[in-house]
HTML snippet that shows the backbone in 3Dmol.js (N, CA, C, O; Angstrom):
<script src="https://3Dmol.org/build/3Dmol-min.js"></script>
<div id="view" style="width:600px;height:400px;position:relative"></div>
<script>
const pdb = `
ATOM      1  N   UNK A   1       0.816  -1.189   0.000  1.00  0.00           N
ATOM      2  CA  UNK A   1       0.000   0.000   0.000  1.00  0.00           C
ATOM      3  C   UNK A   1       0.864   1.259   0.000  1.00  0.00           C
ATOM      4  O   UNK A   1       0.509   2.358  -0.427  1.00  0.00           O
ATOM      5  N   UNK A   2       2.009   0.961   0.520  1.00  0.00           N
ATOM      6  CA  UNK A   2       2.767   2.145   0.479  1.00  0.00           C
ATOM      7  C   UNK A   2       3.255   2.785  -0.692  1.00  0.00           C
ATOM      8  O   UNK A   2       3.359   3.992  -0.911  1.00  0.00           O
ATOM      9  N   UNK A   3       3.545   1.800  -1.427  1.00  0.00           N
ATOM     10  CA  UNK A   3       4.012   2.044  -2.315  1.00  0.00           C
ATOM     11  C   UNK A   3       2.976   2.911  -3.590  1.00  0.00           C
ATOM     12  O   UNK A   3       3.157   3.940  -4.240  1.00  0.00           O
ATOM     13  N   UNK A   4       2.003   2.029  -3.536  1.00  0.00           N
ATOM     14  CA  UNK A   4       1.134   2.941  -4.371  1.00  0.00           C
ATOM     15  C   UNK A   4       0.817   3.819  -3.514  1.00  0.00           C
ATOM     16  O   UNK A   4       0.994   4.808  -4.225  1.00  0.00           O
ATOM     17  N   UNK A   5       0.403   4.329  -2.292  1.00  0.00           N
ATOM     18  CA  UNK A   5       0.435   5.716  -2.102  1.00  0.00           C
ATOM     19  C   UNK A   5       1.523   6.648  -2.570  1.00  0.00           C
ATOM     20  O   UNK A   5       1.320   7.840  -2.800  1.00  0.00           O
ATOM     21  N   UNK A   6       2.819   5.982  -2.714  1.00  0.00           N
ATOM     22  CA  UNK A   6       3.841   6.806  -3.428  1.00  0.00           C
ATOM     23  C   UNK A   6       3.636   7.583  -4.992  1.00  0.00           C
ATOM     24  O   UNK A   6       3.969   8.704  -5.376  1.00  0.00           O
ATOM     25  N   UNK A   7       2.773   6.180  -5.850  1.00  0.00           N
ATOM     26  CA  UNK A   7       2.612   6.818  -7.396  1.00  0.00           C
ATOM     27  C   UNK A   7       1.621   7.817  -7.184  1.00  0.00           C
ATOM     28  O   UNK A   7       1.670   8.901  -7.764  1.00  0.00           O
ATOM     29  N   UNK A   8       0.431   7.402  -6.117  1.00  0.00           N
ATOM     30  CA  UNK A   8      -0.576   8.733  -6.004  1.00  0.00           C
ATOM     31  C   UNK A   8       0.032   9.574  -5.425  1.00  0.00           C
ATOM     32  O   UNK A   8      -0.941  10.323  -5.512  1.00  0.00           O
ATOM     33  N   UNK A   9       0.948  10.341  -4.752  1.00  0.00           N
ATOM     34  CA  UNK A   9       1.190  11.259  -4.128  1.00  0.00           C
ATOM     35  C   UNK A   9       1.807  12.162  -5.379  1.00  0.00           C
ATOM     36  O   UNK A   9       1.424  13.308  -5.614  1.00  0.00           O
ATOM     37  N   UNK A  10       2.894  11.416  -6.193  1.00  0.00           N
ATOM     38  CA  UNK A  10       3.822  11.311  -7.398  1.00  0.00           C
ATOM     39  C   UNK A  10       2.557  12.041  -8.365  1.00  0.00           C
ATOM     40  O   UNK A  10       2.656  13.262  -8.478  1.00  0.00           O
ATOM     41  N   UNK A  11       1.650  11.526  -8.906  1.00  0.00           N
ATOM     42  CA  UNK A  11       0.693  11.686  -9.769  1.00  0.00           C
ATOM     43  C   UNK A  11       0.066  13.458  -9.594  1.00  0.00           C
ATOM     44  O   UNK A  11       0.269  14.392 -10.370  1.00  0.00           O
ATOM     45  N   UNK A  12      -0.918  13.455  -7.988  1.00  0.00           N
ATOM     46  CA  UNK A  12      -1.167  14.426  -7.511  1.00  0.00           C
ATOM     47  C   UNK A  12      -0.152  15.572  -7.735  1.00  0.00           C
ATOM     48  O   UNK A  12      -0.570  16.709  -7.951  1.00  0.00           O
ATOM     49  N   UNK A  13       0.853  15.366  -7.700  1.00  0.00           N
ATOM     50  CA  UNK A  13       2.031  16.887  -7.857  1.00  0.00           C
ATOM     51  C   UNK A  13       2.126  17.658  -8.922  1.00  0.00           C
ATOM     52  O   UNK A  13       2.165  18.878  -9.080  1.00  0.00           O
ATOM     53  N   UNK A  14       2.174  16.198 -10.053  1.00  0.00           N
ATOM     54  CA  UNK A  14       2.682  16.629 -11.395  1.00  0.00           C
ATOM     55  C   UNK A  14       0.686  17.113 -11.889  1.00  0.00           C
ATOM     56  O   UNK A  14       0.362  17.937 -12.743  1.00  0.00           O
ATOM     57  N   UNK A  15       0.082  16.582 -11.337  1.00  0.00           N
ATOM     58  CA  UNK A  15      -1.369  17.350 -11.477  1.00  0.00           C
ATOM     59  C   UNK A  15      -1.308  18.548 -11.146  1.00  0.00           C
ATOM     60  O   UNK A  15      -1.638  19.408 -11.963  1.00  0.00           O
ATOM     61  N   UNK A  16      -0.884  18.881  -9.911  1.00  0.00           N
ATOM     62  CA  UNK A  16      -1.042  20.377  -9.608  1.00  0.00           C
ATOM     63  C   UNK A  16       0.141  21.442 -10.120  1.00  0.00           C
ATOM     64  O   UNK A  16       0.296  22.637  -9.871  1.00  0.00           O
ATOM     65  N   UNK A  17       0.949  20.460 -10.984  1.00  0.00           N
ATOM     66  CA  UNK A  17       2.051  21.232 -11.754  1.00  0.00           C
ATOM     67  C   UNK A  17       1.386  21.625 -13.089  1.00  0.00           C
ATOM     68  O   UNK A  17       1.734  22.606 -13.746  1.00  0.00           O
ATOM     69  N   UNK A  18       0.240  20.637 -13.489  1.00  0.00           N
ATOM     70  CA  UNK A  18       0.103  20.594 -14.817  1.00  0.00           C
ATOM     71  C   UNK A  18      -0.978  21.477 -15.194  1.00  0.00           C
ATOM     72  O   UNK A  18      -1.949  21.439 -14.439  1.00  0.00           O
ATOM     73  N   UNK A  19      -1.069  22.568 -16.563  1.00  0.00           N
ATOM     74  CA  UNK A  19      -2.037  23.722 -16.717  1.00  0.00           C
ATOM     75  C   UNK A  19      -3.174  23.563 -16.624  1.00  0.00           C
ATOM     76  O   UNK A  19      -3.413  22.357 -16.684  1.00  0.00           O
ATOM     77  N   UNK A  20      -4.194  24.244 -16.484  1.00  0.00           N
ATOM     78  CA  UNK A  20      -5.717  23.911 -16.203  1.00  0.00           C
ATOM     79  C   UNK A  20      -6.176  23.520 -17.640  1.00  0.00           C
ATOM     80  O   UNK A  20      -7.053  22.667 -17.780  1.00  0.00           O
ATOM     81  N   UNK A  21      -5.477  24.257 -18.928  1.00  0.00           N
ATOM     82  CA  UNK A  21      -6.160  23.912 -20.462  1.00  0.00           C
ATOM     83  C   UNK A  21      -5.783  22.956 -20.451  1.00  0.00           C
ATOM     84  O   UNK A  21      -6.686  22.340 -21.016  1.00  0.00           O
ATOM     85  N   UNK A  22      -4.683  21.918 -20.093  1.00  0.00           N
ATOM     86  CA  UNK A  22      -4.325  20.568 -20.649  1.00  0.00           C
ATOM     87  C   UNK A  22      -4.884  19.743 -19.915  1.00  0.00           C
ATOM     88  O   UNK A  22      -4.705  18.571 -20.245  1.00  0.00           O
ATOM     89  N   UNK A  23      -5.795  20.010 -18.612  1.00  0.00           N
ATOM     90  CA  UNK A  23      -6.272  18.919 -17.749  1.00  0.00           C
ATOM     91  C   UNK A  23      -7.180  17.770 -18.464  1.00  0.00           C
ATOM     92  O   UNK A  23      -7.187  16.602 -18.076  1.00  0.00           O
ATOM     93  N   UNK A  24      -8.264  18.466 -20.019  1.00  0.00           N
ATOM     94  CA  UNK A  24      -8.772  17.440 -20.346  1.00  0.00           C
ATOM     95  C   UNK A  24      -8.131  16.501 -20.972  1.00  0.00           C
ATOM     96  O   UNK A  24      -8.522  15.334 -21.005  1.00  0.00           O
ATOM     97  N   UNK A  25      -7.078  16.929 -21.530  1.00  0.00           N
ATOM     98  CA  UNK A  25      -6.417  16.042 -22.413  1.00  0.00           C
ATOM     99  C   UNK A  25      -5.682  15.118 -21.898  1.00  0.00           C
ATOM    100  O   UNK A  25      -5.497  14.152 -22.638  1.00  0.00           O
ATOM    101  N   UNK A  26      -5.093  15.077 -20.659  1.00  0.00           N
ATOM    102  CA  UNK A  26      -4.967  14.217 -19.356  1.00  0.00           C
ATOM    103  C   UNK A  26      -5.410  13.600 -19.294  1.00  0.00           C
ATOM    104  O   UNK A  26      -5.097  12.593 -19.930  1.00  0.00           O
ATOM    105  N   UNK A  27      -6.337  13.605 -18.632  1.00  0.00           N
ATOM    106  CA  UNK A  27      -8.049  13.365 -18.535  1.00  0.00           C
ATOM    107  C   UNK A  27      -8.045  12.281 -19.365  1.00  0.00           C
ATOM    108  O   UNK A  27      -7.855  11.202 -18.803  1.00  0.00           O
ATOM    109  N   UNK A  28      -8.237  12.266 -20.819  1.00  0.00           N
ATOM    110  CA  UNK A  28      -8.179  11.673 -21.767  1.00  0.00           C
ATOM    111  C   UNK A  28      -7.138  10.383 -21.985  1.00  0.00           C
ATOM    112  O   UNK A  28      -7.287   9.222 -22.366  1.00  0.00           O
ATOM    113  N   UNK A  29      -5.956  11.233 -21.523  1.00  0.00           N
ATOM    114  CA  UNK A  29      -4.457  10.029 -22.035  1.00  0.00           C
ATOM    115  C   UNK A  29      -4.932   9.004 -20.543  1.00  0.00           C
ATOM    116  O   UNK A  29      -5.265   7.823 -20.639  1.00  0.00           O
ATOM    117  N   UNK A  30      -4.876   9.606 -19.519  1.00  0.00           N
ATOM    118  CA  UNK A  30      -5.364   8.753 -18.593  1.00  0.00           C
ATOM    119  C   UNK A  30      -6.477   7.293 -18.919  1.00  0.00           C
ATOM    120  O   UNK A  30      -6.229   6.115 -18.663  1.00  0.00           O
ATOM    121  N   UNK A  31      -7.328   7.688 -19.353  1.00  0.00           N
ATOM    122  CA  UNK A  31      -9.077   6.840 -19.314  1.00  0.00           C
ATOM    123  C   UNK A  31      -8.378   5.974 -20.559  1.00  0.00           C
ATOM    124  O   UNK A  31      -8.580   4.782 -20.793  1.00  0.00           O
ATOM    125  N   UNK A  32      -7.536   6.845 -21.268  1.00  0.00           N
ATOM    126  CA  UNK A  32      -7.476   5.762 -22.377  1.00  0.00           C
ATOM    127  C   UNK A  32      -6.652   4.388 -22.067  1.00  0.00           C
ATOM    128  O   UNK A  32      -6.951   3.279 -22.512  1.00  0.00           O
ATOM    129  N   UNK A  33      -5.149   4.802 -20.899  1.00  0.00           N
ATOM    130  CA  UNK A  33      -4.249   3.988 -20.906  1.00  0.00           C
ATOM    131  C   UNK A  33      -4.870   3.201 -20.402  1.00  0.00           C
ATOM    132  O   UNK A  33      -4.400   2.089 -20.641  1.00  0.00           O
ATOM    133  N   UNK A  34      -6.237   3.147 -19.435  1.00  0.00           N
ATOM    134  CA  UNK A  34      -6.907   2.341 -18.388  1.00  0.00           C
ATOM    135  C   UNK A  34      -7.394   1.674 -19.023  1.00  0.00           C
ATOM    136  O   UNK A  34      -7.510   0.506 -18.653  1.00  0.00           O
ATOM    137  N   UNK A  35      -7.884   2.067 -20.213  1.00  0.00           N
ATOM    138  CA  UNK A  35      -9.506   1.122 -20.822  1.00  0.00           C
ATOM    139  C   UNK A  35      -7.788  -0.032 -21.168  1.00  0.00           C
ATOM    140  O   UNK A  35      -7.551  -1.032 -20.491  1.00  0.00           O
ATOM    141  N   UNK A  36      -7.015   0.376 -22.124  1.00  0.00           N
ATOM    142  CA  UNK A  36      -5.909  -0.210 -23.000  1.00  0.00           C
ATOM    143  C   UNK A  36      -5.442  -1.402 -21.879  1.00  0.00           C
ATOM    144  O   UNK A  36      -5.274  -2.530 -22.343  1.00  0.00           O
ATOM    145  N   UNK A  37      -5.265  -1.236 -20.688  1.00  0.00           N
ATOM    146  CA  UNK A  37      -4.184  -2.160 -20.043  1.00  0.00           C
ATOM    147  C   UNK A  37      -5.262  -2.859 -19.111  1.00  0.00           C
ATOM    148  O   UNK A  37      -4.973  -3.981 -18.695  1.00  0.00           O
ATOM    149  N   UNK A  38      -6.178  -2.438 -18.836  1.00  0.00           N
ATOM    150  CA  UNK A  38      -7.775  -3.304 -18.261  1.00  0.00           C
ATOM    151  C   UNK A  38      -7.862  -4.553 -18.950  1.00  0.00           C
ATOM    152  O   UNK A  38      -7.857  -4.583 -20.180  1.00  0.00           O
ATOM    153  N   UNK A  39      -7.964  -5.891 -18.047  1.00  0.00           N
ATOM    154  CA  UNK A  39      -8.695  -6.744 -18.985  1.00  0.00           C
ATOM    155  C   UNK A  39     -10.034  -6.980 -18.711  1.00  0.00           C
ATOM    156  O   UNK A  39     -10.488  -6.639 -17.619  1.00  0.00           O
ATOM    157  N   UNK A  40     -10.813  -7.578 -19.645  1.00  0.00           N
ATOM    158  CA  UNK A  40     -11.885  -7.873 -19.559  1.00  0.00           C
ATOM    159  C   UNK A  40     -11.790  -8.832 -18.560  1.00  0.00           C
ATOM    160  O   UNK A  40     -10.805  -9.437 -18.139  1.00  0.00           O
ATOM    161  N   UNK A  41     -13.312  -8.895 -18.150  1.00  0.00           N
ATOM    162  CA  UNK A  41     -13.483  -9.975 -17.083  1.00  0.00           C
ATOM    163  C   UNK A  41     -13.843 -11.401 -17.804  1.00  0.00           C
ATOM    164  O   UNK A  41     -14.207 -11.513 -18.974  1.00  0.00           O
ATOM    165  N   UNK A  42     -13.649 -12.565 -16.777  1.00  0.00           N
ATOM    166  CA  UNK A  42     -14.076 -13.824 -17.382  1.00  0.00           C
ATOM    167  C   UNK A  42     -15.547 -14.204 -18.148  1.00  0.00           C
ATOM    168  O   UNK A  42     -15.797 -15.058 -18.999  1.00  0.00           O
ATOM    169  N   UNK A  43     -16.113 -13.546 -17.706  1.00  0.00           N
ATOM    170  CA  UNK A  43     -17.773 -13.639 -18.413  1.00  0.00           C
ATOM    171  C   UNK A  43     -17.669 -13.032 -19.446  1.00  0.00           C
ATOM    172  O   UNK A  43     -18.001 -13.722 -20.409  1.00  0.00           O
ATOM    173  N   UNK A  44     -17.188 -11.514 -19.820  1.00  0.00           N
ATOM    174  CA  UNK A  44     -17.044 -10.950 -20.701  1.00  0.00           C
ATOM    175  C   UNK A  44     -16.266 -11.683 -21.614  1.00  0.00           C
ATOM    176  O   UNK A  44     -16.878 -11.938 -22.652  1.00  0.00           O
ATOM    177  N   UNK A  45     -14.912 -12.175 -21.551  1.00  0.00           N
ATOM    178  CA  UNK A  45     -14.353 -12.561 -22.330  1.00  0.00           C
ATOM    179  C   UNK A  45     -14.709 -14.134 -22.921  1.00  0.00           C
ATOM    180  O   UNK A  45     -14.127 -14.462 -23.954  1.00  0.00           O
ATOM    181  N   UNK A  46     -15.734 -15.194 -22.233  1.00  0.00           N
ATOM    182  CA  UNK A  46     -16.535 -15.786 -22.605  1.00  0.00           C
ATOM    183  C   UNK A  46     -17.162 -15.528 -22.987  1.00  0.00           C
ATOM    184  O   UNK A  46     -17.283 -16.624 -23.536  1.00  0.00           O
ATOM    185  N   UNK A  47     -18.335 -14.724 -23.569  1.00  0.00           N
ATOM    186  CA  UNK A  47     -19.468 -13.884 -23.802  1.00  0.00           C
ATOM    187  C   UNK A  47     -18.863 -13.627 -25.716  1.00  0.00           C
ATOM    188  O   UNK A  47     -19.343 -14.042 -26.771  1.00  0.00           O
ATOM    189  N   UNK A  48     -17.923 -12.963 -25.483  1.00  0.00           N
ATOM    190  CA  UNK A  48     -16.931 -12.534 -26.793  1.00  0.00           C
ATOM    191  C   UNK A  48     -16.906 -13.999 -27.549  1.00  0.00           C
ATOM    192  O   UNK A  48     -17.530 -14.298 -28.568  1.00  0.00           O
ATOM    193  N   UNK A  49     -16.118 -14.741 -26.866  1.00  0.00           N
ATOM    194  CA  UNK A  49     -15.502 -15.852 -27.753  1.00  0.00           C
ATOM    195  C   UNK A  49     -16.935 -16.988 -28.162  1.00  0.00           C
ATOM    196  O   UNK A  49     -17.147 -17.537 -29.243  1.00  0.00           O
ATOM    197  N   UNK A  50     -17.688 -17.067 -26.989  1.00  0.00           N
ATOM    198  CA  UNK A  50     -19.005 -17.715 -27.947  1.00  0.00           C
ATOM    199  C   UNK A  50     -19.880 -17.125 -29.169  1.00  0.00           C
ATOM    200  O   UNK A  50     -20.565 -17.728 -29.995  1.00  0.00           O
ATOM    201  N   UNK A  51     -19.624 -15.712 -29.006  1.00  0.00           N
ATOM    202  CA  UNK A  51     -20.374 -15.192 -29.860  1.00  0.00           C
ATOM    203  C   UNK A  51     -19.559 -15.059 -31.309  1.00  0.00           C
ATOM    204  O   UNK A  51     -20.166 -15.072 -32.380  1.00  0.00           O
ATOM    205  N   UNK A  52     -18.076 -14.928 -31.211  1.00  0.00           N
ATOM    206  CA  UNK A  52     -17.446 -15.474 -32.621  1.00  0.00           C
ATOM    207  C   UNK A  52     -17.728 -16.728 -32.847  1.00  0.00           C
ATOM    208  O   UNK A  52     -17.993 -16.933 -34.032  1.00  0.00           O
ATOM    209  N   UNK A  53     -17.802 -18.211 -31.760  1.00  0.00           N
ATOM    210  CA  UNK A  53     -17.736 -19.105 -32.207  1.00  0.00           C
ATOM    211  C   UNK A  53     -19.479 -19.797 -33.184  1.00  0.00           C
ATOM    212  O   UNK A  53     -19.732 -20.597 -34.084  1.00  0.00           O
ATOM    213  N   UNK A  54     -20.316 -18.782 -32.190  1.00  0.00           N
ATOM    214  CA  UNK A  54     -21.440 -18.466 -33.156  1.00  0.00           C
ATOM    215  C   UNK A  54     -22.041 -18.101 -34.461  1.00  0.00           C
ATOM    216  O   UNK A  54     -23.118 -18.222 -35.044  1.00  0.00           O
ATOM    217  N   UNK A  55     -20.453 -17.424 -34.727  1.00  0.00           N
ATOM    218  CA  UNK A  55     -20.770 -16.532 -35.852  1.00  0.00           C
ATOM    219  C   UNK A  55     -20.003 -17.482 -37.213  1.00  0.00           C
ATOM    220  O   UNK A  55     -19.994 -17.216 -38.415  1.00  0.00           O
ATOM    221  N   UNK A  56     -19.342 -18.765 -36.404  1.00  0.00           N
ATOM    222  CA  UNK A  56     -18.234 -19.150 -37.031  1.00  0.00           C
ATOM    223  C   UNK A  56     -16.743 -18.339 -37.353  1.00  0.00           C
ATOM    224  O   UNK A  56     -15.790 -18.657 -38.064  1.00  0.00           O
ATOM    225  N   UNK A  57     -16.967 -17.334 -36.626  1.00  0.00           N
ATOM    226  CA  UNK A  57     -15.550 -16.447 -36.713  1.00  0.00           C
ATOM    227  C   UNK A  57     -14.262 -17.208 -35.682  1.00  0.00           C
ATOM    228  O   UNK A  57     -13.682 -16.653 -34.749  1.00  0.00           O
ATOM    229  N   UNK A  58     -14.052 -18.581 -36.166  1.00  0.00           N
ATOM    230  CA  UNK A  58     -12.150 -18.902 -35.528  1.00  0.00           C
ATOM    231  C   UNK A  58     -12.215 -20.131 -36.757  1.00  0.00           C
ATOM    232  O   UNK A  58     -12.842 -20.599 -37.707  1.00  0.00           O
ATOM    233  N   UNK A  59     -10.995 -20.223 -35.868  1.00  0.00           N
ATOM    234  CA  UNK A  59     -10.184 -21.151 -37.012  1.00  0.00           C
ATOM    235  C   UNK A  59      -9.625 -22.608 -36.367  1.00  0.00           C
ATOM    236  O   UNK A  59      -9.077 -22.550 -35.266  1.00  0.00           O
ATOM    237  N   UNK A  60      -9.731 -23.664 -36.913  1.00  0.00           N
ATOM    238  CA  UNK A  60      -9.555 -24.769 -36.003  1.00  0.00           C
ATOM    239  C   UNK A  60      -8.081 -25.071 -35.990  1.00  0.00           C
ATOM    240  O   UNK A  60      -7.270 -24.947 -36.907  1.00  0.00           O
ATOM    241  N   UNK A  61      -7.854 -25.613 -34.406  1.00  0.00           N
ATOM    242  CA  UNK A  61      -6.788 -25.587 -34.150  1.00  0.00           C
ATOM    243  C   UNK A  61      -5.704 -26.347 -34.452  1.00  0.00           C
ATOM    244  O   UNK A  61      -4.665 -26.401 -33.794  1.00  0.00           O
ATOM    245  N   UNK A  62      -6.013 -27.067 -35.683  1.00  0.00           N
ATOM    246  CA  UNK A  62      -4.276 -27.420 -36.103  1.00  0.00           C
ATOM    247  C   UNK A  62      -4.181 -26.667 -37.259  1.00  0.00           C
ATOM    248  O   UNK A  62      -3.435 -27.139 -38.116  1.00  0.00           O
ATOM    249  N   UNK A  63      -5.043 -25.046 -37.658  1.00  0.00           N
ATOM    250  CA  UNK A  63      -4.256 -24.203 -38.395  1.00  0.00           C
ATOM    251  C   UNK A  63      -3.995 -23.102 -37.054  1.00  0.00           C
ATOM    252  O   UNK A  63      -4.374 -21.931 -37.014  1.00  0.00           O
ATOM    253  N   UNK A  64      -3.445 -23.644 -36.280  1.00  0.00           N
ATOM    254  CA  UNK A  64      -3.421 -21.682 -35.319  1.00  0.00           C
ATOM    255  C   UNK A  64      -2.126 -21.172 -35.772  1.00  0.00           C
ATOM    256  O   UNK A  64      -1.861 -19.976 -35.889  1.00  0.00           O
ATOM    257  N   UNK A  65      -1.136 -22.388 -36.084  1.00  0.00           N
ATOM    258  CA  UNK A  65       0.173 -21.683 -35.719  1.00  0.00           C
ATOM    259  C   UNK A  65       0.848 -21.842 -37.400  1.00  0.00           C
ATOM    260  O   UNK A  65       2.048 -21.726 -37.645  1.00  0.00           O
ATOM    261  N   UNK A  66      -0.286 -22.146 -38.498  1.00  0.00           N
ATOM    262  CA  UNK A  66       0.338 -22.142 -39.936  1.00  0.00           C
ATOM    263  C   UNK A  66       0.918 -20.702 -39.918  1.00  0.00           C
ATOM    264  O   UNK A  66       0.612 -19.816 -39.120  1.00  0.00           O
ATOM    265  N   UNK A  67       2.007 -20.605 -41.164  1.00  0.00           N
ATOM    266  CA  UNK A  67       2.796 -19.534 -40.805  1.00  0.00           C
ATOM    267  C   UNK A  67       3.353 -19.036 -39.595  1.00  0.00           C
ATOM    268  O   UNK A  67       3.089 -17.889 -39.234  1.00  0.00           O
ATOM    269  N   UNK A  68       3.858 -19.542 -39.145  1.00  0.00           N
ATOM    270  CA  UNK A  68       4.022 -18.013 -38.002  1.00  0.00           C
ATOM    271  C   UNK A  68       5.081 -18.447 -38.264  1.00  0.00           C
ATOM    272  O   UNK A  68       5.640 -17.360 -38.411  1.00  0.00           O
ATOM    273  N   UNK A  69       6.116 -19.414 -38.516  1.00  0.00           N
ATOM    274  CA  UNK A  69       7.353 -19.115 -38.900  1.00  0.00           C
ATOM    275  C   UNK A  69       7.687 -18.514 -40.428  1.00  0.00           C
ATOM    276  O   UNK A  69       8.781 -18.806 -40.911  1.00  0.00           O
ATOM    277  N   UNK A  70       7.103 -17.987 -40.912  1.00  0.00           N
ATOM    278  CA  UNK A  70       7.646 -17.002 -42.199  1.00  0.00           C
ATOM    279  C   UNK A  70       8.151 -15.468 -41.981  1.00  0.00           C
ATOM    280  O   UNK A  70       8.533 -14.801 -42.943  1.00  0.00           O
TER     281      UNK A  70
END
`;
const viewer = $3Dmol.createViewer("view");
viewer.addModel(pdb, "pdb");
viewer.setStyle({}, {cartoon: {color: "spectrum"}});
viewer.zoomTo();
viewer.render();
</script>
C-alpha cells in the first residue's frame, strides 16, 4: 500500500504542476491507458468468444500456428 500511495502522491504533484487547459487532455491520455491495459473480465471474455464461435468467426486448431514461422 505504500508504495502505491507513493505513485498517487507522485501523480497528484505533477497534477497540480500541470495547466488547467491541458487537464482534459490528461483526462483523456489517462481513461485511455486504463480502458488499453484493463482486462476484460471472465464472463465478458466468454461472452466474446461464444459469440465469434457463433458466428463461425475462428479457425480450427491445427491451423493456429500455420505460418508463423515465415
Amino acid at each position: 500500500m505504500a508504495r502505491q500511495d507513493a505513485y498517487l502522491d507522485q501523480i497528484q504533484q505533477e497534477l497540480k504542476l500541470t495547466p488547467v487547459e491541458y487537464l482534459p487532455a490528461l483526462l483523456n491520455i489517462v481513461h485511455t491507458f486504463r480502458e488499453s491495459v484493463a482486462m476484460n473480465s471472465a464472463e465478458e471474455s466468454f461472452r466474446t468468444g461464444w459469440s465469434e464461435i457463433k458466428k463461425g468467426d475462428y479457425e480450427p486448431i491445427s491451423q493456429l500456428w500455420d505460418g508463423i514461422d515465415q
